[in-house]
C-alpha positions in Angstrom: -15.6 -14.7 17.5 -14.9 -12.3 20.6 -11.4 -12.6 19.8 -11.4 -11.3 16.6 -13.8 -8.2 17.6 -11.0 -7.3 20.4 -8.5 -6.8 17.6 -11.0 -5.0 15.4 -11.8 -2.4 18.6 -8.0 -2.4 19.5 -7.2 -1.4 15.4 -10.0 1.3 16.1 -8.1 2.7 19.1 -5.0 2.9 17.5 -6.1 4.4 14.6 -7.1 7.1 16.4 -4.1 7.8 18.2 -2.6 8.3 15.0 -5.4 10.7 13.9 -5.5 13.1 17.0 -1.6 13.3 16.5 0.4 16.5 14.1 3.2 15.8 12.6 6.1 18.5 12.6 6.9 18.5 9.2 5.9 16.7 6.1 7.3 12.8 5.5 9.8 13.1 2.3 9.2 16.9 2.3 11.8 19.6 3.2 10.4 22.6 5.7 9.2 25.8 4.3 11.7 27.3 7.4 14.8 26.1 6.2 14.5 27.1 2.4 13.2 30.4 4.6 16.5 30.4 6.6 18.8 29.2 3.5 17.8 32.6 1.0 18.4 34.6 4.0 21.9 33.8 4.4 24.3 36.2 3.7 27.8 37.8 4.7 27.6 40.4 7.4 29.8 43.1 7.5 31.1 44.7 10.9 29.8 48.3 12.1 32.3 51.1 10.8 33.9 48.8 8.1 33.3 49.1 4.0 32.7 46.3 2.1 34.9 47.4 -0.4 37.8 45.1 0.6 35.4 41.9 -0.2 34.6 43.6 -3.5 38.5 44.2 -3.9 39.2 40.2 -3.5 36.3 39.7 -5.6 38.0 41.9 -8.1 41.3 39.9 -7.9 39.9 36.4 -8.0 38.7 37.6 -11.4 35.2 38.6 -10.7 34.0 35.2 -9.6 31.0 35.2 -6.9 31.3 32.8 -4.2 29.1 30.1 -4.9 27.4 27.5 -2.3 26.4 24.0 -3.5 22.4 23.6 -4.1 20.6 21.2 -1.0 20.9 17.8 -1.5 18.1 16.3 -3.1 16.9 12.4 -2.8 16.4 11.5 -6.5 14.7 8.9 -7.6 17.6 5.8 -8.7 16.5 3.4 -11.6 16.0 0.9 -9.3 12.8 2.6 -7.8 11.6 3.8 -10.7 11.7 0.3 -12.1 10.0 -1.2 -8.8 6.9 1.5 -9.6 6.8 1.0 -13.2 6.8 -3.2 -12.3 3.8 -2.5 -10.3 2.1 -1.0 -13.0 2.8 -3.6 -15.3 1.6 -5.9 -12.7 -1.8 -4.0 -11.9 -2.8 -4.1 -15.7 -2.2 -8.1 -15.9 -5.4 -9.7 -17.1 -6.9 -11.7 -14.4 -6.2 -15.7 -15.3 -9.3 -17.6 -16.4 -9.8 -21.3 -15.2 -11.6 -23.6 -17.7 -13.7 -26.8 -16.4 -12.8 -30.2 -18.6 -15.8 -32.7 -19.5 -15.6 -35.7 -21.2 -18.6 -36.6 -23.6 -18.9 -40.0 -24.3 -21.9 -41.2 -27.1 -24.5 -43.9 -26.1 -27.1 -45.7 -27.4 -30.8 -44.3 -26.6 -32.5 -47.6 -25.1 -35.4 -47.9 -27.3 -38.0 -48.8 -24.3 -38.3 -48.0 -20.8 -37.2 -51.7 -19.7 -34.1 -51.0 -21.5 -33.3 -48.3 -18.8 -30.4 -49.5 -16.4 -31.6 -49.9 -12.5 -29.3 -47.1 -11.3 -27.9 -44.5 -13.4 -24.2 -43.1 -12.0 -24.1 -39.4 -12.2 -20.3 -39.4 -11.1 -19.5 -39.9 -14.5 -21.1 -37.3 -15.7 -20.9 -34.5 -13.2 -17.7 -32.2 -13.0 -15.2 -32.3 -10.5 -16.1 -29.2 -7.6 -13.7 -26.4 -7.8 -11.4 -26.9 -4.4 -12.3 -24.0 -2.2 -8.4 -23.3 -1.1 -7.5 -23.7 -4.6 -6.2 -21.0 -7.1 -7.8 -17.7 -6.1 -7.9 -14.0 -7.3 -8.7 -11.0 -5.4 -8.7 -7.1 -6.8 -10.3 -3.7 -5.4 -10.1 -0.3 -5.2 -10.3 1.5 -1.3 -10.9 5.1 -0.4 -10.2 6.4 2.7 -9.7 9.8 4.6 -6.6 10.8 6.6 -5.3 13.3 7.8 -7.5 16.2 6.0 -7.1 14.5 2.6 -8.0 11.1 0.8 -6.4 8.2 0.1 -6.9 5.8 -2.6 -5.7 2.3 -2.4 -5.2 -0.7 -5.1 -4.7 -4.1 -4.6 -4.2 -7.1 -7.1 -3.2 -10.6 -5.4 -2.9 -14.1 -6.9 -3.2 -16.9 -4.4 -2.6 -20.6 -4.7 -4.0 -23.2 -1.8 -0.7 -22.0 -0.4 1.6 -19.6 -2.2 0.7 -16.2 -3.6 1.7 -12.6 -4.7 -0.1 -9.7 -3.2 0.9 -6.1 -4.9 -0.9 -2.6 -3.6 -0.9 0.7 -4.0 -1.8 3.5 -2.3 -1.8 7.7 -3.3 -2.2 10.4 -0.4 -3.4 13.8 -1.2 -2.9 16.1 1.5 -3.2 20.1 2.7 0.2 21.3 2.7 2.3 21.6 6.3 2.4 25.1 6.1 -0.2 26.8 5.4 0.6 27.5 1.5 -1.9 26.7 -1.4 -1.9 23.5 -2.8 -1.6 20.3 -1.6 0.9 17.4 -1.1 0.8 14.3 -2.9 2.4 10.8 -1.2 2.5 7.5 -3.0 3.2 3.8 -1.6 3.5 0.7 -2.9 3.7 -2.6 -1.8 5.1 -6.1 -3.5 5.0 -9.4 -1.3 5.2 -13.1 -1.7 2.8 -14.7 0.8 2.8 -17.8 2.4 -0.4 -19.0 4.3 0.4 -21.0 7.8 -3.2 -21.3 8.1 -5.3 -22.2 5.0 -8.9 -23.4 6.0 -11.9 -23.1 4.4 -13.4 -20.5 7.0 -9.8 -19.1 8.2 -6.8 -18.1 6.4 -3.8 -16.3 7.9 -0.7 -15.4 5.8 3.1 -14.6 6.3 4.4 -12.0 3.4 7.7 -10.5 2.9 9.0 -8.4 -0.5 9.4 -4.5 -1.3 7.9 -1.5 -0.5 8.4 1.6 -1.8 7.3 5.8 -1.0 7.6 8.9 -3.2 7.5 12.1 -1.7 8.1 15.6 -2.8 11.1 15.4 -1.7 12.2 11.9 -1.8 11.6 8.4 -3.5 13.0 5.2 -1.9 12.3 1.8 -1.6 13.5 -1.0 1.1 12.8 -4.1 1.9 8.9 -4.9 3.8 7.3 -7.6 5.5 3.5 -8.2 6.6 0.6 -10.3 8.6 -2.7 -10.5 7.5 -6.1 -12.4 8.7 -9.1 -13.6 6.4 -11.9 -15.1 8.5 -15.5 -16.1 8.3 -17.7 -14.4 10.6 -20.9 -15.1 9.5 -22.3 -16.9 6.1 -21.4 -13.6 4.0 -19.8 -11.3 6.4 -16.0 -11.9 6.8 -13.2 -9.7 8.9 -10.1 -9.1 7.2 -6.5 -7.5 9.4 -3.9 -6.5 7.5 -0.1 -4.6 9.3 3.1 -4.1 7.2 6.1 -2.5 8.3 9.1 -1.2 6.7 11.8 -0.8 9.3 14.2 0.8 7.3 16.2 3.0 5.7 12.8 4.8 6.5 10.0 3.4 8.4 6.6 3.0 7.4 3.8 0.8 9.4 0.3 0.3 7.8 -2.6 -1.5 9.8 -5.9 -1.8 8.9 -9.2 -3.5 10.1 -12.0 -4.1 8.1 -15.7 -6.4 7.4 -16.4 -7.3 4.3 -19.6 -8.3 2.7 -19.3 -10.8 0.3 -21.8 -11.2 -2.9 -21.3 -13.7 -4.5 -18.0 -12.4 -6.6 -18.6 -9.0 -5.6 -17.2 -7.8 -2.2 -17.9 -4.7 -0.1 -15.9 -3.9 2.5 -15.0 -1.1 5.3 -13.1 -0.7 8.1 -10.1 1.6 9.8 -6.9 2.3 8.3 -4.0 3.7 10.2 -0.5 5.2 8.8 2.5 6.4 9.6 5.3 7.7 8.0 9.2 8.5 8.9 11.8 9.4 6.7 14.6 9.1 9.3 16.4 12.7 8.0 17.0 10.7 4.4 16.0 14.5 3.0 17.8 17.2 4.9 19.0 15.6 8.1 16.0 15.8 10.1 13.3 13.4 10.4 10.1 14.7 9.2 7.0 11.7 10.3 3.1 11.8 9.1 1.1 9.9 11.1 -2.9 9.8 9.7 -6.0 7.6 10.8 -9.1 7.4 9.8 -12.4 5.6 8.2 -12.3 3.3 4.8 -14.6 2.3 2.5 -14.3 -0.1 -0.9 -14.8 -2.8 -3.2 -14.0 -5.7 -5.3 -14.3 -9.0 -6.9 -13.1 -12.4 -6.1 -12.7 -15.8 -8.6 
């Protein structure tokens, strides 16, 4: 029990390390300074001298103005727009339904009480209990607030007594870097396989590895991602639940969060700490541009 409250504080601490830190510019986003620097740009011509003799080789080359290549944009490829459309096909998937078998057999009503058998077997008659590590489905919605803005969060996962898929989503909106009206909008996703190491009724701990992918306004990407999470029972109805991914590359993203959850029945309310952050390794105009965000979540969602 003590152990698991150290990692809840130590998630806490971390988060806000994240929080109290600015980025320099926005993750995925090019800066307002070098679009600034970019339009200003411009041949200068020395003190004393005319410009005519640029016009004059303008003239000869037929009146054709120099011309400089646009800046490089990351577009989204087919591949990642096929990952994010895959998630939401995945998302809308109708939650399977498990159905319980029971045999009826017929038999005779005794006629009298002394007709009664000595001990009636209710084994035959009862159904099989449901195995607790058995075939499980989890879904919610979190909402959270980082770094001036909100972020909301969707899960889906489909768990086995072993195997599972776990697929999330997440949309920042934030204040702009620079000061200008608006705001600017990040989106993450998440698709693992899982594999629990430890499956117990009161503790579960899973391995997950897949795809993650980011879209920025300047940049959409996807790369491989891996993950560790934590279910475990607390109390009767109060469990704590960890969570860290990590994308190491070709941009980085790591995503922990810390949370109790209140469980009712199928219903679940839950709420914790999430922490972020975001590098684009210079994937958008040679410089890396980070986001790092902490803060407070809240949410919900059912279990069968």
């Amino acid at each position: 029990m003590s152990s698991l409250r150290n990692v809840l504080v130590a998630a806490a601490v971390i988060g806000l390390s994240f929080s109290s830190s600015e980025a320099e510019a926005r993750f995925g986003k090019r800066s307002s300074s070098t679009e600034e620097k970019k339009s200003k740009v411009h041949d200068a011509t020395a003190v004393g001298e005319e410009s005519s003799s640029s016009d004059s080789d303008d003239d000869d080359a037929g009146g054709s103005t120099s011309y400089s290549p646009p800046p490089r944009r990351s577009e989204p490829g087919n591949a990642v727009g096929a990952f994010f459309t895959l998630l939401e096909i995945l998302a809308d998937t109708p939650s399977p339904q498990t159905y319980e078998t029971y045999e009826v057999t017929s038999t005779r009503v005794p006629a009298t009480v002394s007709e009664l058998p000595e001990t009636a077997s209710t084994s035959t008659v009862a159904a099989t209990p449901s195995e607790k590590l058995g075939s499980n489905v989890r879904l919610g919605v979190d909402a959270a607030s980082v770094g001036g803005g909100t972020g909301i969060s969707l899960f889906l996962a489909f768990e086995g007594e072993r195997m599972g898929m776990d697929v999330r989503g997440t949309e920042l909106t934030l204040p702009t870097d620079d000061g200008t009206a608006g705001s600017d909008s990040i989106k993450l996703a998440n698709l693992h396989l899982t594999y629990a190491v430890v499956a117990r009724e009161n503790l579960r701990v899973r391995i997950e590895g897949g795809l993650s992918g980011a879209q920025a306004p300047d940049l959409s990407v996807a790369a491989p991602s891996f993950a560790v999470s934590l279910e475990g029972c607390l109390l009767p109805m109060v469990d704590v639940e960890l969570r860290a991914q990590a994308t190491p590359f070709p941009y980085q993203q790591l995503d922990a969060q810390a949370a109790l959850a209140l469980r009712l029945q199928a219903l679940v309310v839950r709420g914790g700490w999430r922490a972020l952050y975001l590098n684009d390794n210079g994937m958008v105009e040679g410089e890396a541009h980070s986001d790092a965000f902490g803060g407070p979540f809240l949410g919900a969602g059912f279990t069968f």
